[in-house]
N, C-alpha and C positions, 0 to 999 in steps of 0.2 A: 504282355504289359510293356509299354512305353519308359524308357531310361527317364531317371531324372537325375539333375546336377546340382549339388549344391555344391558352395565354396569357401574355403576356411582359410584364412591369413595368420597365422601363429609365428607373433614374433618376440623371438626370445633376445636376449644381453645381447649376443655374439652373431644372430643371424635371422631372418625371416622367412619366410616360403607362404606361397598360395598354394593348397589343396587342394583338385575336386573330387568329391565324391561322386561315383555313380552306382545309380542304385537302380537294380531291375525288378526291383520286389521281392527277392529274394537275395540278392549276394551283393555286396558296398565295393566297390573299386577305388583304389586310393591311388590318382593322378596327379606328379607333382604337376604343377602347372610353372611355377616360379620361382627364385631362388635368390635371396641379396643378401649383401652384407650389413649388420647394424652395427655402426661406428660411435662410439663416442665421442666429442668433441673438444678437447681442452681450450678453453680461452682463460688466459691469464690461472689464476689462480682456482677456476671451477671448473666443472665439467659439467657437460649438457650433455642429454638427445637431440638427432637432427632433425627436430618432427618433421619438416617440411619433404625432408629429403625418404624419410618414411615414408610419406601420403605418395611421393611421386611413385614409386615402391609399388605400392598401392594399387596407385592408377594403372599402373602397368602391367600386374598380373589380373584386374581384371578386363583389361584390352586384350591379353594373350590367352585369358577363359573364353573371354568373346568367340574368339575365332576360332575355338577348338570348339566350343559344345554349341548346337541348337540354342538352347536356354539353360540359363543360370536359376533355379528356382529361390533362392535366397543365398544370404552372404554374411559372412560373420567376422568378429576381430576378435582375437586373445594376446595379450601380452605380458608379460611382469609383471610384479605387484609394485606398491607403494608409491610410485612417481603421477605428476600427476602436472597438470595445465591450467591456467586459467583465462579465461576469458575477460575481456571488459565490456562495456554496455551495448557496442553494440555487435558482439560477438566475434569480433578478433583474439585474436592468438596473443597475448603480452607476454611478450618476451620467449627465450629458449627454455625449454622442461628441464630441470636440472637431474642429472643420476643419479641416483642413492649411491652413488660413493665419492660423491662429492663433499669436502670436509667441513661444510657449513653447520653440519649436525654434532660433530665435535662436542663436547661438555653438554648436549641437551637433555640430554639425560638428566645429568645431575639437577639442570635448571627446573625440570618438569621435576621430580621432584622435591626439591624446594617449595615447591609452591603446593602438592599435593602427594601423599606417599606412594609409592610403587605397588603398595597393596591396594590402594584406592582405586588407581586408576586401571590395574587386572580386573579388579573384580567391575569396575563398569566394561571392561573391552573384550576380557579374555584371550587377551593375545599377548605375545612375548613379549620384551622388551629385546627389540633391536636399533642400535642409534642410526639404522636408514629408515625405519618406519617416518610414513606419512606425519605422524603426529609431531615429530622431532625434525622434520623438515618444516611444517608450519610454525612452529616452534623458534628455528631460527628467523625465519621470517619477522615474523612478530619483534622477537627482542634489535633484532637490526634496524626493524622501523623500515620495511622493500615498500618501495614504492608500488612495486605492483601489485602487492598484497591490500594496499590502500585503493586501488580505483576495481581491483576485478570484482566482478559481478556472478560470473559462472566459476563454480571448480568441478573438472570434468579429470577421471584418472586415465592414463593413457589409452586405454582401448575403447572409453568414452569419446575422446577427443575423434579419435577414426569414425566413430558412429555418427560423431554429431554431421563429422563432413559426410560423410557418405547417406545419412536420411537428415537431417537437420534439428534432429533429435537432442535435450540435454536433460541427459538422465546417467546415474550412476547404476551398474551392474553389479546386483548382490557380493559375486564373487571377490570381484574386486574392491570391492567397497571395506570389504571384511578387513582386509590385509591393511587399511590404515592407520588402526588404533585409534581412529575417529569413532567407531560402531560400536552402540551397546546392543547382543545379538538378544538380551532379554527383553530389551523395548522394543527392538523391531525398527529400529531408526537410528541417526547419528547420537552418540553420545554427549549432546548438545550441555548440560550440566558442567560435564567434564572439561567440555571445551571452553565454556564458558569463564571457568576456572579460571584458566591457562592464557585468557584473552583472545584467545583465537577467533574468528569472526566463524560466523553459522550461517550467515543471509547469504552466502555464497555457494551453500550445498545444495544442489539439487532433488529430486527425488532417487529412491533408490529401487528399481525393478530386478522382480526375479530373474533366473538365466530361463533361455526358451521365450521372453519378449517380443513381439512383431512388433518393431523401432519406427516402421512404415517402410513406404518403395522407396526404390534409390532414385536421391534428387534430378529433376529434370538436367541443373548443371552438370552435374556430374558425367549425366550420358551425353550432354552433347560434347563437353571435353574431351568424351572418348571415341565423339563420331557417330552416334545415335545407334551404336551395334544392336541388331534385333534379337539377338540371344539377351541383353538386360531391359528389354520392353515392359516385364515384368519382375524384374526381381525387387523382392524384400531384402531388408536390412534384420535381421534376426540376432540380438544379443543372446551366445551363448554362454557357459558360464568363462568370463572375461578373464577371469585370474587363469595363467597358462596351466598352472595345478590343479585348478579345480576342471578343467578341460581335459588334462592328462587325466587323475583320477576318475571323472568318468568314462575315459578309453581302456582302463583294466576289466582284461578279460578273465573276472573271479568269479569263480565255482563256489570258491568257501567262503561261510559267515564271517569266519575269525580269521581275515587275513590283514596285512601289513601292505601298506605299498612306498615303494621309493620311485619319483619321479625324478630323475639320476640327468642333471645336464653343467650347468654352470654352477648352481646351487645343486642338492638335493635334499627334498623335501619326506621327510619320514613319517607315516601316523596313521592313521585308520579313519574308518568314516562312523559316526553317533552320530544319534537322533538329537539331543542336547547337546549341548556348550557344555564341555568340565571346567567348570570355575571354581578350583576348591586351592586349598591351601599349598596343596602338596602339586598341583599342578603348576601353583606360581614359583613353586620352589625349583621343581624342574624346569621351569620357562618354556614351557608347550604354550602353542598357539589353537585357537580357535578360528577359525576360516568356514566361509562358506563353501557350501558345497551344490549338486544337482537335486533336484528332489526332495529340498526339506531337511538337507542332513548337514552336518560342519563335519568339518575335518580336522582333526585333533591331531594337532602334527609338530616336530621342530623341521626350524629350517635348520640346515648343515650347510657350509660352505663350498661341497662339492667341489667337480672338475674346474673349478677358477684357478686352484693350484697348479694342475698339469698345464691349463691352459695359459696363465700367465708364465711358467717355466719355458716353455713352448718359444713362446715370444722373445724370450730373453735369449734364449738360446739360436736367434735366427740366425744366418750368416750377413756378414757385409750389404748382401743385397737385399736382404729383406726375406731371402728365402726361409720356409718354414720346416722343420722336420716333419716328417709325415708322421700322423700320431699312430699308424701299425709298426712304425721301425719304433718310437718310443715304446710300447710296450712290447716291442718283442724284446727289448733288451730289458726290460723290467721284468718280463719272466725269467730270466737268465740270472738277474742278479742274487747274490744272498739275500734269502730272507731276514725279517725284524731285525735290520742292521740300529736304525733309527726309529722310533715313534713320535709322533705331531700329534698335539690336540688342532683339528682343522681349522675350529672356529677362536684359535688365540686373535684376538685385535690385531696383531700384528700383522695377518697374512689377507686383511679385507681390503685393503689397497696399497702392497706397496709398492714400492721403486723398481726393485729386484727380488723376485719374489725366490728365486736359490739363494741369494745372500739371506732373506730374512728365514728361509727356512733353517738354514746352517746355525745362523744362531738363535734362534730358537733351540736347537739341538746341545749348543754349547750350554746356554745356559740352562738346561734341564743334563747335563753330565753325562750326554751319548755323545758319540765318533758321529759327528756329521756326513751323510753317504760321499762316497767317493767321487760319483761321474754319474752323468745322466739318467743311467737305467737307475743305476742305487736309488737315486733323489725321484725318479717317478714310482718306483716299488714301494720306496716309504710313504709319499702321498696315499697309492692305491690300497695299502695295510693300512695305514691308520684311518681311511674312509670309512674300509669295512667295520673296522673295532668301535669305530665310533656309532656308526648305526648298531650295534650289539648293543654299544652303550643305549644310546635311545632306545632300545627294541625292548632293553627290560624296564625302563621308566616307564615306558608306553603301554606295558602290561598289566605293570602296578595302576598304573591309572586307569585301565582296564579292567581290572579284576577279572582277565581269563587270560588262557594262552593263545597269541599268536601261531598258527598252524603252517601258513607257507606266506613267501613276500613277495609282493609283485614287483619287481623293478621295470621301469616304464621308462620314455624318453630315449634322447643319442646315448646317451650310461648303459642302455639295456644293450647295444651294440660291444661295448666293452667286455669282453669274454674273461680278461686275466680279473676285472672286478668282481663283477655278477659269482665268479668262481669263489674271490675271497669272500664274497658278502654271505654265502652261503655256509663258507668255511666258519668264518667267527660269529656268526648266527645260531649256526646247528642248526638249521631251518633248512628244508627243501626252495632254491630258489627260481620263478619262473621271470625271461625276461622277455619281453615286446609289452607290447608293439613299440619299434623307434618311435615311429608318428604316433603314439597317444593321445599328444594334446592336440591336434588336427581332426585325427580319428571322434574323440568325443566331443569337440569345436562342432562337427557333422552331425553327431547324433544327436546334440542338443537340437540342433537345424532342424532335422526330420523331424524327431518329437512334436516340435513346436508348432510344423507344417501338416502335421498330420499324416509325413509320410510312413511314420511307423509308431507304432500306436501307443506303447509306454519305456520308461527305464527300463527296464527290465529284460523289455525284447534288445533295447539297444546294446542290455549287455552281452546279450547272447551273441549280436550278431558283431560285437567289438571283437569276441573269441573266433569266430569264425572269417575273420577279415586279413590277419598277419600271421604269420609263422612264430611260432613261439618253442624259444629252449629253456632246457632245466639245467640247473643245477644240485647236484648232490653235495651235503656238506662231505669234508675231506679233512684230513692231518688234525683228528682233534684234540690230540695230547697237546701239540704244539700251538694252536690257536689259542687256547688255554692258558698259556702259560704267558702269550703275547698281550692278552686280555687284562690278566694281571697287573703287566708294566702298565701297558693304557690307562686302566682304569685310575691308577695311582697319578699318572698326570694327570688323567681328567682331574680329578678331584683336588688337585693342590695349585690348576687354575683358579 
């Protein structure tokens, strides 16, 4: 049987990459094709994405698929959640996408509700409350009176806006769509009620399609911008599931009914996958999220603030020239260091964007009554311990809201490369931990592709052949007197956040 190729663009906070798959009918080959950096951009007082600078991105690794494969059988976009674009009438770009950490979202919370209670608007959305959610970004909008919230016509969420250029397509993808706290996932549509509430305009939301969608072929412009390559003569544009998570989760390679998965990168995202939405009391008390997911299923998960901490530490710590530590010499000295010197709740307000992110960790440390870590390894040990404690934490709300036990946890994404993590996560879990595939969310970015294409015939098989695609390690939990006892502190800060 004849190769085919599909190709997956997954781009996350910190980076992007083109993947192809090839697939002989039996065994998926994962070839990076591309690789860029995603920059955020300060102007003045906000911060943007550089869509533009993206799309070119873009362009280029499918100019550099071109030339490697025959043909490209379809093409897909996954990125983040919450941020988002909008169009005006006659489908231009207004203005730059701002970041969800940009501080425009500031007090919106509060503002939302004022106007409507935080129970009201769970139980339309089922999803957390985060002040970078979509809904807290329209939100400021609105109360500022943005001009471009007045003339746009289109609102397309980031891995929409890639669609629309690349088939000319303006539809919202399930996946991502979830992640805005726009969606009621009991109606099956935008939580238009709610919104209407809030002020927010609705005549600007598009339709919302499953993932596995045929968007259509890729625009005549588009190929001839790239030179009319005869490898994209035929390719489709295939929405897979858009949210980078719900692409990762469908790249775990799980055996078992009752497992957990962490998809471990800038953020990590914790929770399982149900047939229903939990929208109950106790869920909004935990602040679990509802997400869509492949298949008719959501993802019942928190997010976590994940490796942003190492990574903004990273940064700060560069020398003069801009040079960066290489993140194996950081954690080798993080293995070295004493153990639970310090414990961080991850997700304190404080640590989601600031200045210097070792200064705000230190105090942070003071004013909870620990020795702030001494020197680099200390300061990334404690990040990497209080990660693990904190998914513990999660892992037993997660259960409760489950009524069963979690059996083993998948850690998926660049995190599952992480070996001194994946170790603790297992440690303060008590859970057997398995990690891969790195590439998850590309990996199942692909499998949505084939599904859709008919080149493999359901979920099910893709899961199997997700497992038989990467190398995968375990972890066994370890030191569990002492994990125990660190869980203790943890938990006590958690709870007096």
């Amino acid at each position: 049987m004849a190769s085919r190729t599909f190709l997956a663009f997954d781009l996350g906070a910190e980076s992007g990459r083109a993947i192809a798959g090839v697939f002989d009918g039996a065994h998926l080959e994962l070839v990076e094709v591309h690789r860029f950096p995603n920059r955020p951009v300060q102007v003045g007082a906000h911060v943007h994405w550089d869509a533009l600078a993206l799309w070119a991105e873009i362009q280029a690794g499918l100019r550099k698929a071109a030339a490697r494969f025959d043909e490209i059988a379809s093409v897909g976009v996954d990125t983040w959640g919450v941020d988002f674009a909008l169009l005006d009438a006659h489908d231009a770009l207004i203005g730059n996408p701002y970041h969800y950490r940009d501080p425009r979202t500031e007090g919106m919370l509060e503002a939302a509700f004022a106007r409507l209670p935080r129970a009201r608007i769970f139980e339309f959305t089922g999803i957390q409350f985060m002040r970078i959610n979509t809904l807290y970004q329209l939100l400021a909008m609105v109360q500022g009176g943005a001009p471009a919230l007045q003339i746009a016509r289109t609102f397309l969420m980031m891995p929409d806006l890639f669609h629309h250029w690349l088939a000319g397509c303006k539809v919202c993808e399930f996946t991502n769509a979830t992640t805005t706290q726009c969606y009621d996932p009991r109606a099956g549509d935008w939580a238009r009620p709610m919104l209407d509430a809030l002020d927010i305009p609705t005549h600007v939301l598009p339709p919302i399609v499953p993932p596995g969608t045929d968007l259509g072929p890729l625009l005549a412009s588009v190929k001839r911008a790239l030179d009319e390559p005869a490898a994209l003569r035929r390719t489709r544009v295939i929405a897979p599931a858009t949210h980078d998570t719900g692409s990762a989760v469908a790249g775990v390679p799980a055996s078992s009914q009752h497992f957990a998965y962490i998809s471990s990168g800038t953020w990590s995202l914790m929770g399982a996958l149900v047939r229903q939405p939990v929208i109950t009391p106790q869920a909004l008390q935990f602040n679990f999220t509802n997400e869509g997911g492949v298949g008719g299923t959501f993802r019942l998960l928190k997010n976590i603030m994940g490796l942003w901490l190492v990574q903004e530490c990273r940064r700060r710590w560069s020398d003069p020239s801009g040079e960066l530590l290489p993140y194996a010499e950081l954690f080798r000295l993080a293995e070295q260091a004493q153990p639970f010197v310090a414990l961080i709740d991850p997700d304190d307000p404080t640590f989601l964007s600031p200045a210097d992110m070792p200064a705000a960790i230190a105090d942070y440390c003071r004013r909870t009554d620990q020795r702030p870590p001494a020197d680099r390894g200390a300061m990334t040990r404690c990040i990497l311990e209080s990660l693990a404690l904190k998914y513990r934490y999660t892992l037993d709300q997660l259960q409760a809201l489950l009524g069963y036990p979690i059996e083993v946890i998948h850690v998926v994404g660049g995190g599952s490369q992480n070996a001194l993590l994946c170790q603790f996560t297992a440690n303060a879990c008590s859970r057997l931990v398995v990690a891969g595939p790195a590439e998850a969310t590309a990996l199942g970015n692909l499998l949505v592709q084939m599904v859709a294409s008919g080149e493999i015939g359901t979920l099910q098989e893709a899961g199997r052949l997700a497992a038989e695609t990467a190398p995968l390690a375990s972890y066994v939990p370890r030191d569990a007197e002492a994990w125990e006892a660190a869980y203790a502190r943890f938990s006590a800060i958690a709870q007096a956040r």
